[in-house]
Legacy VTK file of the C-alpha trace (Angstrom):
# vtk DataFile Version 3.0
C-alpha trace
ASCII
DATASET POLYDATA
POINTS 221 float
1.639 -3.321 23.185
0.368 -0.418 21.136
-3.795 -1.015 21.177
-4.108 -0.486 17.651
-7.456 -2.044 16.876
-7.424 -2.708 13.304
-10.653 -4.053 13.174
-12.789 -1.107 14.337
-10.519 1.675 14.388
-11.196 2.164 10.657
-8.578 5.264 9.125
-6.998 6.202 12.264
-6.062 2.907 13.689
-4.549 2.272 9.841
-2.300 5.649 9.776
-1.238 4.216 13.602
-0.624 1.131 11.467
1.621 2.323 8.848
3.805 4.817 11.557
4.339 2.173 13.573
5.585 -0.232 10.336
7.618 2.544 9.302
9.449 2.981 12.658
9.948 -0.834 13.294
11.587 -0.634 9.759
14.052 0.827 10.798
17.700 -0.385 12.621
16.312 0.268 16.100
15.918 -2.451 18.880
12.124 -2.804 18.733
11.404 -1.973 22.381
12.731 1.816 21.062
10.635 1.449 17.941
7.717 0.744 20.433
8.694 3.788 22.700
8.645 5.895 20.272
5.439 5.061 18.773
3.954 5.476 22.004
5.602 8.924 22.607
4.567 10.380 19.102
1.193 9.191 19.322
0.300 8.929 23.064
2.287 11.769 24.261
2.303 14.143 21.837
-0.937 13.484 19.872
0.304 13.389 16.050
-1.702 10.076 14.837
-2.915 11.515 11.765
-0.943 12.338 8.947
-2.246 16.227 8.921
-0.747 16.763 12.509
2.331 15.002 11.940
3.208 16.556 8.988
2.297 20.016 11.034
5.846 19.036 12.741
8.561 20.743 12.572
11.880 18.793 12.213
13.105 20.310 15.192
10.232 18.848 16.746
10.262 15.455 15.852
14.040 15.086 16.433
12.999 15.862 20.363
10.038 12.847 19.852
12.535 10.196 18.608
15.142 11.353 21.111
12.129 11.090 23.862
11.723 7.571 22.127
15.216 6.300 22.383
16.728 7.090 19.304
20.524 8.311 19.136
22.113 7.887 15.650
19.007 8.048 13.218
17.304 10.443 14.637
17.913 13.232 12.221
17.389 11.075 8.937
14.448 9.359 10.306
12.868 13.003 11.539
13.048 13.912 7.900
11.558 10.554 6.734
8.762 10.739 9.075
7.984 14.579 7.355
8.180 12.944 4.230
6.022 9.756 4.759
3.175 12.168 6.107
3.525 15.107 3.430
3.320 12.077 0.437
-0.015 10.829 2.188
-1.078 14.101 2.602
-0.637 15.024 -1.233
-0.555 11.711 -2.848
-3.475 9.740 -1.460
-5.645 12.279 0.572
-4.261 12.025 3.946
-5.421 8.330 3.618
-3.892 4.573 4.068
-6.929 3.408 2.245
-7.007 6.317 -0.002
-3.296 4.689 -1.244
-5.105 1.216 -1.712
-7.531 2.663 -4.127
-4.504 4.472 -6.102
-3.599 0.847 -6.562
-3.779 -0.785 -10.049
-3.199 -4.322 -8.191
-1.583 -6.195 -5.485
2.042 -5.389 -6.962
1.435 -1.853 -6.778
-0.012 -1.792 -3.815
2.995 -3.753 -2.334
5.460 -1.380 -4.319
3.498 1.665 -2.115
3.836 0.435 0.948
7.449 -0.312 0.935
8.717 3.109 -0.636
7.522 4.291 2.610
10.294 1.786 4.192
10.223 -1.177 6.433
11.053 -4.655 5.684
11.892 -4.171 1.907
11.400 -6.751 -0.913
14.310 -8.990 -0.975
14.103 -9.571 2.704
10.419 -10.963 2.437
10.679 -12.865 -0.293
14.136 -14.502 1.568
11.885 -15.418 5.056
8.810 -16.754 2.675
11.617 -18.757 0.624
12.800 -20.457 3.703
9.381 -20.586 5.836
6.823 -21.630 3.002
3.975 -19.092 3.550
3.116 -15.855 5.937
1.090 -18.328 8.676
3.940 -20.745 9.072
6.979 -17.739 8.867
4.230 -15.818 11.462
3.763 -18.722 13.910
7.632 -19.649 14.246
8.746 -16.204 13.978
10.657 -17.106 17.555
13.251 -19.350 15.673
14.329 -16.249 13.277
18.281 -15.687 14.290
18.244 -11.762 13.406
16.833 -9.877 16.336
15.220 -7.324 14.586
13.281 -9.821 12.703
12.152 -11.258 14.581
11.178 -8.771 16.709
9.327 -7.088 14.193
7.831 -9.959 12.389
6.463 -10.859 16.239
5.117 -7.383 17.213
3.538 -6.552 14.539
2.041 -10.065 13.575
-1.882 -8.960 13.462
-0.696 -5.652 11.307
1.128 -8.285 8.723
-2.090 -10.245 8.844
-4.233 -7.441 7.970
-1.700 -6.473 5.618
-2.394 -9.486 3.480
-6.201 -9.031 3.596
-6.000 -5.503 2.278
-4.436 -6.813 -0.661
-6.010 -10.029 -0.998
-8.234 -10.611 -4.425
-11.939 -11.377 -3.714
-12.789 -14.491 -6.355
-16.454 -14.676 -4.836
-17.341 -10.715 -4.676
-20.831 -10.196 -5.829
-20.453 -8.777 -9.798
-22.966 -6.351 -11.119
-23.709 -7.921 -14.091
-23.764 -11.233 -15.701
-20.221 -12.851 -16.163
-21.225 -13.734 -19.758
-21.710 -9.982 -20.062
-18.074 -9.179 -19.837
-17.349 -11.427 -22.941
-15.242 -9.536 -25.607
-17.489 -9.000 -28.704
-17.064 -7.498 -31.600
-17.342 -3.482 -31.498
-20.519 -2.009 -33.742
-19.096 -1.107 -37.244
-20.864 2.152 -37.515
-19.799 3.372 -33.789
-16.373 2.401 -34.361
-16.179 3.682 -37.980
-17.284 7.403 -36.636
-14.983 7.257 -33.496
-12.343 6.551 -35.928
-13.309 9.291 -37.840
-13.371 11.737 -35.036
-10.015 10.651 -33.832
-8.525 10.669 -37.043
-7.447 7.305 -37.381
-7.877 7.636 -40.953
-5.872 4.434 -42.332
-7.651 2.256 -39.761
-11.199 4.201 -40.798
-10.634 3.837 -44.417
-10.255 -0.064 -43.567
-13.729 -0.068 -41.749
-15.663 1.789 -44.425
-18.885 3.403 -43.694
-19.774 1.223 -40.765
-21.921 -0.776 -43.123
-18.691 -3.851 -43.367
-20.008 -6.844 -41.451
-18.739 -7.965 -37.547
-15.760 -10.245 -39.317
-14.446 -7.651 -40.990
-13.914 -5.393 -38.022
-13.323 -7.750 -35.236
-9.645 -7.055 -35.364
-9.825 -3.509 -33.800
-11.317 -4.878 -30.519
LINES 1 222
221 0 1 2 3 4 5 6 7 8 9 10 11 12 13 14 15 16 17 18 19 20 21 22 23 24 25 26 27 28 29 30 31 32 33 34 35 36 37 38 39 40 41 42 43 44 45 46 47 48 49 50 51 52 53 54 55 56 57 58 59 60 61 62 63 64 65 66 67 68 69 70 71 72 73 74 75 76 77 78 79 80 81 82 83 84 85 86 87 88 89 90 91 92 93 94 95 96 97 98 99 100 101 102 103 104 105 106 107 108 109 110 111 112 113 114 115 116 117 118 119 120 121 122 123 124 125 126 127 128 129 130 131 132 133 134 135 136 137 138 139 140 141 142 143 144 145 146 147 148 149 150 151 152 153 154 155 156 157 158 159 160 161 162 163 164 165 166 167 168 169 170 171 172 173 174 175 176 177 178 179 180 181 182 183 184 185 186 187 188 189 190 191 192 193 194 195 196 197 198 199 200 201 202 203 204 205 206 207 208 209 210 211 212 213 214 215 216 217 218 219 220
């Protein structure tokens, strides 16, 4: 329904992404949610974060009211200014500039969902009862709540890609040796002079000169 290709459309079709998660977060029927998508994008031209933040509130109170939207369209207006300013001056305009801000999947997860949508508790309470995201995705019909499982069903490929932006790679390629990234002992004379430099002065006095042997340094790894 919106012809967001996710596998080609690199930056832009992620940014469509992300807007169209954030309005299907919301308590809207999704065939509004959908509308509205389609009139800020399609209509009005504001798929990147730049032109959408160029908005005025004004503005994007008319799009959501072109959309559909009646009671939140004031307090989602301000949202939407919000969502693109923080992309704008957090992560470079970017989606995948916010995956690379990531320490790990958590955090990454924790990103996402400030910027609203289904939130936390409500995940983990669909995974609980369905198992895993495949078997929650593929009987996303039997969900009671309406907006759900209307969300859960239109925006099943995003959810999918979702999951590989986050998932770990165990067999990526690694530039060096894995024995290489054994912890070792640090070199007695390097550490002794960093600790010097730094000041550590109890710590130094406890390495010496550098000249100790690897035993008797090994606990400041």
């Amino acid at each position: 329904a919106l012809g967001i290709d996710l596998v080609h459309g690199g930056e832009s079709a992620l940014f469509k992404w992300l807007l169209a998660s954030f309005l299907m977060g919301k308590r809207i029927r999704a065939q509004v949610a959908v509308q509205t998508w389609h009139v800020i994008v399609d209509k009005h031209g504001r798929d990147t974060p730049r032109k959408l933040a160029g908005c005025t509130h004004q503005e994007l109170v008319q799009m959501l009211g072109e959309g559909g939207y009646a009671r939140y369209d004031e307090s989602t207006s301000t949202r939407l200014q919000t969502l693109a300013s923080r992309l704008l001056a957090e992560y470079g305009g970017t989606v995948s500039g916010m995956r690379e801000a990531s320490t790990d999947r958590r955090d990454f997860e924790k990103r996402l969902q400030s910027f609203d949508g289904i939130g936390p508790k409500t995940a983990a309470q669909l995974l609980d009862e369905y198992g895993d995201l495949d078997t929650l995705l593929a009987r996303a019909g039997e969900i009671k709540q309406p907006k759900r499982r209307e969300t859960l069903i239109a925006f099943a490929d995003q959810i999918r890609l979702s999951r590989e932006l986050v998932r770990l790679t165990c067999d990526a390629p690694a530039p060096e040796l894995i024995d290489d990234f054994a912890v070792r002992d640090p070199d007695p004379e390097i550490l002794s002079a960093f600790l010097e430099t730094m000041e550590f002065r109890s710590l130094q006095r406890r390495v010496g000169d550098g000249k100790a042997g690897p035993s008797d340094v090994s606990a400041f790894a």
